[in-house]
C-alpha positions in Angstrom: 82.2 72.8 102.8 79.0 72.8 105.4 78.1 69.4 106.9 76.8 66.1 105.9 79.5 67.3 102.4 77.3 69.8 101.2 78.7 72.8 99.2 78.0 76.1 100.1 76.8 78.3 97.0 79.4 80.6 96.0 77.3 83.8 94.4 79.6 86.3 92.4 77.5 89.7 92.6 78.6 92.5 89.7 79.0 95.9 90.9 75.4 97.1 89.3 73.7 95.2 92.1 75.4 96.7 94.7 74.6 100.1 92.7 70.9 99.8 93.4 69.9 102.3 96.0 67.1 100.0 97.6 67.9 96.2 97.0 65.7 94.1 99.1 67.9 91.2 97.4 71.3 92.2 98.2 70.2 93.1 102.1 68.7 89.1 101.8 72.7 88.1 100.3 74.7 90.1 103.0 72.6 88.6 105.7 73.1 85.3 104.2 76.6 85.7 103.3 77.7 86.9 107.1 75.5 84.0 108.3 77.9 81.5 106.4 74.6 80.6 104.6 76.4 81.3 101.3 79.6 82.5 100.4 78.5 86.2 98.3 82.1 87.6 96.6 82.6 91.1 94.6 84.8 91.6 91.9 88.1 93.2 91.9 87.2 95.9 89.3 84.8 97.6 91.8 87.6 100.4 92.0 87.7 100.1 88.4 83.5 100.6 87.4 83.5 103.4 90.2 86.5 105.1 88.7 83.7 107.3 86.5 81.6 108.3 89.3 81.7 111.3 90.4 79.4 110.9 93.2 81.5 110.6 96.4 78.4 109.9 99.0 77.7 107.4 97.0 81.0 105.4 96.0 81.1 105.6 100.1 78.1 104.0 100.5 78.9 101.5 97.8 82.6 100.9 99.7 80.7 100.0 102.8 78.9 97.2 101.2 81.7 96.1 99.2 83.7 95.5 102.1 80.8 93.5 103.8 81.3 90.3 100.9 84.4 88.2 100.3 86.6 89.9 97.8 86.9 88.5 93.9 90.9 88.6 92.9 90.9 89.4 89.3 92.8 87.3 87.6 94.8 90.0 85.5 94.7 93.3 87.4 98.6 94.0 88.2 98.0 96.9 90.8 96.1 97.2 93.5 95.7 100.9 93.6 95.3 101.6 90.0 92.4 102.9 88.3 93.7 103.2 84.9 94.4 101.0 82.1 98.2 101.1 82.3 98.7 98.5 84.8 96.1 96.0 83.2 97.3 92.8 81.3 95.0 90.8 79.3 95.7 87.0 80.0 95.7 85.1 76.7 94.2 82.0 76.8 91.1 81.1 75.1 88.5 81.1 77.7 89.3 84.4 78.0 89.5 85.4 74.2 86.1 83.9 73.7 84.6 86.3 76.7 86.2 89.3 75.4 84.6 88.3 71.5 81.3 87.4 72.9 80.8 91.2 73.8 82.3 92.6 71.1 84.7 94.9 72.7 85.6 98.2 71.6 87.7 100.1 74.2 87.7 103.2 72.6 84.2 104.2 74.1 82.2 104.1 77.3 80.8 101.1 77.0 83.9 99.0 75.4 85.4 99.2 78.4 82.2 99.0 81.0 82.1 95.6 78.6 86.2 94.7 79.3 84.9 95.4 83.2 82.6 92.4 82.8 84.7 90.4 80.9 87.4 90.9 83.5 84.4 90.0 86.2 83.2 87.3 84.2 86.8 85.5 83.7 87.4 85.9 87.0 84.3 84.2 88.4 84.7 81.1 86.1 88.8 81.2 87.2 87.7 81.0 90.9 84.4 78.1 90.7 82.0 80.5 91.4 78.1 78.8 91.2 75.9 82.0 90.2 77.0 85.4 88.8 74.5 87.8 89.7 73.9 91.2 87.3 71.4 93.4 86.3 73.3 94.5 83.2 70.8 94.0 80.5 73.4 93.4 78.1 74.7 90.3 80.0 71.5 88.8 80.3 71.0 89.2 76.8 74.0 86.8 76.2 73.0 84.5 78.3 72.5 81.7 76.4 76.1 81.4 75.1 77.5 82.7 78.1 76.2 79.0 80.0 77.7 77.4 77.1 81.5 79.1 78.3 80.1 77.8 82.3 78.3 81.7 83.4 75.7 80.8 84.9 74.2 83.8 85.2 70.9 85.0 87.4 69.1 88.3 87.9 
């Protein structure tokens, strides 16, 4: 809490912003963030939307970043070091249900589980009383109606 009982802004970023190559917005939210301006976390699942990428310069250059923000605890991921799906556990309860329905999850492709990534980013963020989650995903801000009326508050 700053002074005078203001609140600091707490600003989850998804992984796609810090995958921009040339993002005059997240060098503004690391400057404010290590200024103790505004508290700027990452999700968890970094490891796990990097886990496809076979370009090692740049997960390295996306690490660096990373490990410049506060760090998002997911609230399901069992193991630390794991980058597949065997030591994941769904939580059950329904604000979680209702995320994984709203994007229509199928886990069998690509983009089922790029969607269960944002889900998992997405729980974690409401689990944790983050203000503002910032994406670029166009299909997150295409939901973003209905994902207010679950508490996302979502900005690009």
């Amino acid at each position: 809490m700053l002074s005078h009982g203001i609140t600091m802004l707490k600003i989850t970023i998804d992984t796609n912003v810090i995958a921009e190559e040339d993002s005059s917005t997240l060098a503004y939210l690391l400057d404010a963030h290590q200024s103790g301006i505004i508290d700027v976390a990452v999700p968890y699942h970094f490891k796990l939307d990097k886990a496809r990428d076979l370009d090692s310069f740049r997960i390295e250059r996306q690490k660096r970043i990373v490990e410049r923000f506060s760090i998002l605890r997911s609230a399901f991921v069992l193991d630390a070091d794991s980058l597949g799906d065997k030591n994941v556990m769904f939580v059950e309860d329904e604000l979680f249900q209702q995320l994984f329905c709203l994007f229509n999850i199928d886990t069998n492709t690509r983009g089922g589980v790029n969607s269960r990534n944002d889900v998992s980013h997405m729980y974690s963020h409401l689990m944790y009383g983050r203000d503002v989650f910032l994406t670029v995903d166009k299909m997150c801000l295409n939901k973003r109606a209905i994902l207010k009326e679950v508490g996302v508050n979502l900005a690009h």
